[in-house]
C-alpha angles and dihedrals in degrees: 000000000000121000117260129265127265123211103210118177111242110263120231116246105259120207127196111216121182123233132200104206126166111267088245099048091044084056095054089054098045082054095045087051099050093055094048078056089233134090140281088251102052086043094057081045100052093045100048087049084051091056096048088054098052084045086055105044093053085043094060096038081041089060092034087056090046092050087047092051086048089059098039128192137301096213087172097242127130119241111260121232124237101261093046089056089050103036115109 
Protein backbone atom coordinates (compact mmCIF):
# COMPACT_ATOMS: atom_id res chain seq x y z
CA UNK A 1 0.00 0.00 0.00
CA UNK A 2 1.67 3.15 -0.90
CA UNK A 3 2.15 5.84 1.63
CA UNK A 4 -0.30 8.70 1.54
CA UNK A 5 -0.02 11.99 -0.15
CA UNK A 6 1.23 15.32 1.41
CA UNK A 7 0.14 18.27 0.45
CA UNK A 8 3.35 20.68 1.15
CA UNK A 9 3.06 24.70 0.07
CA UNK A 10 5.47 25.56 -2.43
CA UNK A 11 8.25 27.00 -0.96
CA UNK A 12 9.64 30.47 -2.30
CA UNK A 13 13.52 30.35 -4.12
CA UNK A 14 15.65 31.52 -1.76
CA UNK A 15 18.92 33.23 -2.81
CA UNK A 16 21.89 33.93 -0.63
CA UNK A 17 23.68 37.54 -1.63
CA UNK A 18 26.71 38.68 0.09
CA UNK A 19 27.05 42.32 1.80
CA UNK A 20 29.91 44.26 2.72
CA UNK A 21 28.61 46.54 5.65
CA UNK A 22 30.80 48.56 8.01
CA UNK A 23 31.72 46.22 11.74
CA UNK A 24 29.81 48.69 13.61
CA UNK A 25 26.86 48.81 11.50
CA UNK A 26 26.82 45.08 11.27
CA UNK A 27 26.69 45.22 14.92
CA UNK A 28 23.57 47.58 15.09
CA UNK A 29 21.90 45.46 13.15
CA UNK A 30 22.91 42.30 14.86
CA UNK A 31 21.46 44.30 18.10
CA UNK A 32 18.34 45.50 16.41
CA UNK A 33 17.72 41.66 15.30
CA UNK A 34 18.18 40.01 18.63
CA UNK A 35 15.40 42.33 20.38
CA UNK A 36 12.83 41.74 17.63
CA UNK A 37 13.62 38.12 18.76
CA UNK A 38 14.47 37.13 14.81
CA UNK A 39 17.66 37.21 12.66
CA UNK A 40 19.73 39.58 10.79
CA UNK A 41 18.51 38.01 7.72
CA UNK A 42 14.77 38.09 8.22
CA UNK A 43 15.33 41.73 9.56
CA UNK A 44 17.22 43.02 6.07
CA UNK A 45 14.12 41.01 4.44
CA UNK A 46 11.49 42.45 6.16
CA UNK A 47 12.70 45.64 5.72
CA UNK A 48 13.50 45.54 1.92
CA UNK A 49 10.07 44.14 1.46
CA UNK A 50 8.96 47.32 3.73
CA UNK A 51 10.56 49.63 1.35
CA UNK A 52 8.93 48.04 -1.91
CA UNK A 53 5.92 48.48 -0.46
CA UNK A 54 6.24 51.82 0.34
CA UNK A 55 7.82 52.20 -3.79
CA UNK A 56 4.82 50.68 -4.80
CA UNK A 57 2.33 52.26 -2.94
CA UNK A 58 3.59 56.17 -4.09
CA UNK A 59 3.95 54.75 -7.38
CA UNK A 60 0.12 53.74 -7.67
CA UNK A 61 -1.34 57.04 -5.86
CA UNK A 62 1.51 58.76 -8.09
CA UNK A 63 -0.20 57.42 -11.19
CA UNK A 64 -4.02 57.84 -9.42
CA UNK A 65 -3.08 61.75 -8.84
CA UNK A 66 -1.69 61.97 -12.76
CA UNK A 67 -4.99 60.35 -14.15
CA UNK A 68 -6.98 62.90 -11.84
CA UNK A 69 -4.89 66.07 -13.23
CA UNK A 70 -5.66 64.60 -17.00
CA UNK A 71 -9.00 64.85 -16.35
CA UNK A 72 -8.93 67.84 -14.63
CA UNK A 73 -11.88 69.50 -12.43
CA UNK A 74 -15.26 70.59 -12.95
CA UNK A 75 -15.09 73.82 -10.20
CA UNK A 76 -18.40 74.83 -11.44
CA UNK A 77 -17.20 78.69 -12.98
CA UNK A 78 -17.85 80.02 -16.20
CA UNK A 79 -14.76 80.92 -18.58
CA UNK A 80 -14.06 84.53 -18.52
CA UNK A 81 -13.80 86.28 -21.31
CA UNK A 82 -10.60 88.41 -22.32
CA UNK A 83 -11.61 91.68 -21.33
CA UNK A 84 -12.99 90.37 -17.70
CA UNK A 85 -9.21 88.76 -16.93
CA UNK A 86 -7.69 92.03 -17.91
CA UNK A 87 -10.04 94.42 -16.70
CA UNK A 88 -8.86 96.52 -13.56
Amino acid sequence: MAPPTEKREPQATKINITLKLDKDLVRKIRVLAAENGTSVSALLSAKLEEELGQRTAYEEAKKHALADLAKGWDLGGRVLTREEMHER
